[in-house]
C-alpha positions in Angstrom: 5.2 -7.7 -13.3 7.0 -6.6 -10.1 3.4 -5.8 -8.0 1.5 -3.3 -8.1 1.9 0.9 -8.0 0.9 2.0 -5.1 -2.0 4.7 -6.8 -3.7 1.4 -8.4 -3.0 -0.6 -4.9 -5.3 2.2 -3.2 -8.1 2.7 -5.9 -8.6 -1.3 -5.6 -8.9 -0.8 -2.1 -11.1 2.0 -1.9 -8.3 3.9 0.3 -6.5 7.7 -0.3 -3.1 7.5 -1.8 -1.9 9.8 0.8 -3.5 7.6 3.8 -2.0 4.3 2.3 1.1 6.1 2.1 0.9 6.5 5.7 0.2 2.9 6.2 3.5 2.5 4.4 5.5 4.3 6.9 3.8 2.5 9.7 4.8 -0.7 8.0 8.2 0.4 7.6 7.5 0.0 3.8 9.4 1.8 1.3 7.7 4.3 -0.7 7.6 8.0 -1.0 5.3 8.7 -3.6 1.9 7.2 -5.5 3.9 6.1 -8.0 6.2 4.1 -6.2 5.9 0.0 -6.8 5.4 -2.2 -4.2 5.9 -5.9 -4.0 3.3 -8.3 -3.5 4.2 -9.5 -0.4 4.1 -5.7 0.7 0.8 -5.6 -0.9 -0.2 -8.4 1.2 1.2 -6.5 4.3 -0.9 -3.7 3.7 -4.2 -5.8 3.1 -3.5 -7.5 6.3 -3.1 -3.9 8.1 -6.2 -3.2 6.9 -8.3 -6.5 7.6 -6.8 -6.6 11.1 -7.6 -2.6 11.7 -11.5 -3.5 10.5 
């Protein structure tokens, strides 16, 4: 396994597809929809975001 989608990366973190999606584009992460796959280390990225914004 690659990661994780990024629909099953938002239910775990509680968080709107289309809000993580944003997150993405502020990360400069590739993906366009909520089925697109995203590495764990972009995974991680995101997480971080999110710790550090809290």
């Amino acid at each position: 396994m690659k990661g994780l989608r990024l629909l099953e990366l938002s239910k775990a973190l509680n968080i709107d597809s289309s809000d993580l999606l944003a997150v993405c584009a502020i990360l400069k992460i590739k993906a366009t929809s909520r089925l697109s796959m995203l590495s764990f280390d972009e995974c991680k990225k995101i997480t971080d975001y999110y710790e550090n914004k809290n």
